[in-house]
C-alpha positions in Angstrom: 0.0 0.0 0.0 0.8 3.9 -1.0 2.4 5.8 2.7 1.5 9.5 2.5 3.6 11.4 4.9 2.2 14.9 5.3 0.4 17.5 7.6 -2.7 19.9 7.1 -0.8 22.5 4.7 -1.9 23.5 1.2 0.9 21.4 -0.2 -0.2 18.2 1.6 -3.9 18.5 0.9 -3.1 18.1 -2.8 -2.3 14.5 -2.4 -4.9 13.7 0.1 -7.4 14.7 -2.2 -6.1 13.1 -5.9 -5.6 9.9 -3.5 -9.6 10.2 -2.4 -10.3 11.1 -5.7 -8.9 8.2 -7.7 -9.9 5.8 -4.5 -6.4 4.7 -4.2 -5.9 2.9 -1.1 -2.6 4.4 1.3 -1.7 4.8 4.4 -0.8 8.2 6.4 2.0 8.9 8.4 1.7 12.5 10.1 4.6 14.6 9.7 4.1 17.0 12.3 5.9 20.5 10.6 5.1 22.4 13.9 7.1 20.2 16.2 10.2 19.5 14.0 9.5 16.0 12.8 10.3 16.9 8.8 13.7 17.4 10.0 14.1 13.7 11.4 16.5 11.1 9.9 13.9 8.8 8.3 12.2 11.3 6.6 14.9 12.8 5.2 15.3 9.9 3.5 12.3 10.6 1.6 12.5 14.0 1.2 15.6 15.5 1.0 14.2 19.2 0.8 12.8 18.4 5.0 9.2 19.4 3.4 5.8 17.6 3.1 4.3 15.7 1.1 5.9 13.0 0.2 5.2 9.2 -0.6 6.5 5.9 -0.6 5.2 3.5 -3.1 6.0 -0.4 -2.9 4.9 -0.4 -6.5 7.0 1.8 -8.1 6.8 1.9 -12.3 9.1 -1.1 -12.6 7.9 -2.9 -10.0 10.1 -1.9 -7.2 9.8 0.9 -4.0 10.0 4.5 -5.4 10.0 7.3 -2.8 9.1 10.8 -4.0 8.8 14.3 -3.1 7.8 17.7 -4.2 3.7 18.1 -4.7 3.5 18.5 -8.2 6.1 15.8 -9.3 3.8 13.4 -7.3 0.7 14.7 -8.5 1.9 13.5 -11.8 3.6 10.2 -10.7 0.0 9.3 -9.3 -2.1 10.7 -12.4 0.7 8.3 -14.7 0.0 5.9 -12.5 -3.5 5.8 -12.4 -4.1 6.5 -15.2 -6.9 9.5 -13.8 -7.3 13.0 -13.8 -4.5 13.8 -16.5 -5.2 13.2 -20.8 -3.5 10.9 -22.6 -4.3 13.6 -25.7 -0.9 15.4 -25.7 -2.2 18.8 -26.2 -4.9 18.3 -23.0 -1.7 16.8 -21.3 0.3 19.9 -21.7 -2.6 22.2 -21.0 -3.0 20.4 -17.5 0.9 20.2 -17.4 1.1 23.8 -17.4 -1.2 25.0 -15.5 0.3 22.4 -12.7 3.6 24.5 -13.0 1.6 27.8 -12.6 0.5 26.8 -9.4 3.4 25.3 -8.2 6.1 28.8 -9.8 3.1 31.0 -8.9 0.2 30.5 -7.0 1.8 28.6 -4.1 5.1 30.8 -4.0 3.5 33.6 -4.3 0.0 33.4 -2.1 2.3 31.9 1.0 4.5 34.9 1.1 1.1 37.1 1.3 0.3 34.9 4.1 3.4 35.0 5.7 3.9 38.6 5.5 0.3 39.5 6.6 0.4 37.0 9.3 3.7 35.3 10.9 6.2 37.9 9.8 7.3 39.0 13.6 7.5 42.5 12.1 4.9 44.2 9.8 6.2 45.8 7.1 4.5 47.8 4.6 6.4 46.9 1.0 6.3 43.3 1.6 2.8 42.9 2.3 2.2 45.3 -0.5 3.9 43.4 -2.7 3.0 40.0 -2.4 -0.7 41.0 -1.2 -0.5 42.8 -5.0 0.9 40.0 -6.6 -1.7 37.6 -5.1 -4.5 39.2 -6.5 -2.9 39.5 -10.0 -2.4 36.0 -10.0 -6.4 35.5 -8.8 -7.3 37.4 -11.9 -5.2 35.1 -14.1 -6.9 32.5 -12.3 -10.4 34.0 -13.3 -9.6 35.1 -16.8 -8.8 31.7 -17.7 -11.8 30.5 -15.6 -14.4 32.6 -17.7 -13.1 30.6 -20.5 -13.2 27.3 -18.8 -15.2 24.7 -16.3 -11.8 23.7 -14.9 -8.3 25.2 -15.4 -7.4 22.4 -18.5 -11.1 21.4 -19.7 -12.0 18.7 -17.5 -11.3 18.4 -13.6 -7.7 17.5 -13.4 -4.7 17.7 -11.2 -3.8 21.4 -11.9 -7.9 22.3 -10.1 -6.5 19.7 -7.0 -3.3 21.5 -6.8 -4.9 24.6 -6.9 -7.7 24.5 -4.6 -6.2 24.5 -1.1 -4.1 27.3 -1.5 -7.4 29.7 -2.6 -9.3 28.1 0.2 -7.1 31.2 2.5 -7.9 33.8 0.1 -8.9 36.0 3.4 -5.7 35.4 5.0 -3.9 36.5 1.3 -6.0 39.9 1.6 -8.6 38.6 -1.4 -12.1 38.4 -1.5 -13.5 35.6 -3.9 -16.4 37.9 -4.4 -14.4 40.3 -6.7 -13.8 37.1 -8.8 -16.9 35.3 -10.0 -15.0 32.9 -12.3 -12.8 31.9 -9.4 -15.9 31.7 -6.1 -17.9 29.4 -9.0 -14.9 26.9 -9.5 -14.1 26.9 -5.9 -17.6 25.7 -5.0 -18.2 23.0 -7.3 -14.8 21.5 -5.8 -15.7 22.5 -2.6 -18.5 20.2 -2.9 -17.1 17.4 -4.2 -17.0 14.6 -1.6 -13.6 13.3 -2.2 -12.3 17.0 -1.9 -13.7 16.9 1.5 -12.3 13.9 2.5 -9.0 14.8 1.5 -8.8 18.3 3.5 -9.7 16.6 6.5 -5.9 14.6 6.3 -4.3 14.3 8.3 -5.6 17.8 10.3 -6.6 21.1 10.4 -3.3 23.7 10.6 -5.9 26.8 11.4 -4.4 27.4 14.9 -2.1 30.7 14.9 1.1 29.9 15.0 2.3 33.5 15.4 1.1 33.1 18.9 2.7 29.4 19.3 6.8 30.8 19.4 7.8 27.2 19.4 5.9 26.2 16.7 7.0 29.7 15.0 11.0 29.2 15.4 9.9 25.2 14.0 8.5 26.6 10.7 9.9 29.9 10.2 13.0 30.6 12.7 16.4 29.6 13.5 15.2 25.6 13.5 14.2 25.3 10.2 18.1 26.4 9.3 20.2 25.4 11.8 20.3 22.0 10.5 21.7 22.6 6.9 
């Protein structure tokens, strides 16, 4: 069986929910990023980069254990592997291919600074959150131009709309309001409602706690711990 290692962040929630939506069966093994454990021996193993997610598959494409990290490159191991949620047509393919890599060079990149900035930097300051908090919303109306002109970011529900998702699901926290972008609130609520989505958030918990108020948790994911070791 598939392990999952991960922990209730954007990042992780992308496999949780391809996994739930292909009804692959795998295991979990929490990763717990606020107390230090991505920086433990056996993980590093997996992932190299001390960062969740990251899988181990017994059944790896010739037959033997592959370990993988970095979300998208394991979105696209899974969808290969499956044989679900990413064309065979090599134009659809690249469509989906590319808008994979604009989440993962752009929306993610981008909309966690504007989190960070807004919320755990230990000292406001102005450019930063005016720059990313900019950036973020030009990237939401990329995201709704090409929505206007589409159900789904390439066609059909694919693994660029499961990549996508979680990081919009904190547009408040990256100073947005879905309501100034129609294209955007309509594709967030049909995935919203899709069963499997919710099944996959929910894995393996909710991060909503603030961790500028937990200083532990804060040097863990954003201080002198999360360097010290390299």
């Amino acid at each position: 069986m598939l392990t999952l290692y991960t922990d209730g962040t954007p990042n992780g929630r992308k496999i949780s929910i391809f996994l739930e939506e292909a009804a692959l069966p795998y295991r979990v093994v929490h990763i717990d990023i606020t107390k230090g454990d991505q920086f433990k021996p056996d993980f590093l193993k997996i992932s190299p980069n001390n960062k969740i997610p990251a899988i181990l598959d017994p059944k790896g494409p010739d037959g033997n254990e592959i370990a993988l990290f970095e979300s998208g490159a394991i979105l696209i191991y899974l969808a290969e592997k499956t044989g679900k949620f990413l064309s065979s047509d090599p134009r659809t393919r690249m469509e989906t291919v590319q808008w994979l890599m604009f989440q993962m060079g752009g929306i993610g990149p981008m909309l966690g600074q504007a989190n960070h900035f807004r919320k755990y930097a230990p000292k406001k300051i102005p450019y930063a959150i005016e720059r990313y908090t900019k950036e973020a919303a030009r990237l939401y109306h990329v995201l709704d131009t090409r929505l206007g002109e589409s159900a789904y970011l390439a066609g059909d529900y694919s693994i660029a709309d499961m990549a996508t998702f979680p990081w919009i699901r904190s547009h408040d926290s990256q100073g947005q309001k879905l309501e100034n972008f129609p294209n955007v609130a309509r594709w967030f609520m049909q995935i919203a409602n899709r069963p499997a989505v919710g099944r996959g958030m929910d894995v393996p918990r909710s991060l909503e706690s603030d961790w500028a108020e937990d200083k532990a948790a804060w040097n863990v994911m954003f201080g002198k711990a999360q360097y010290e070791r390299h």
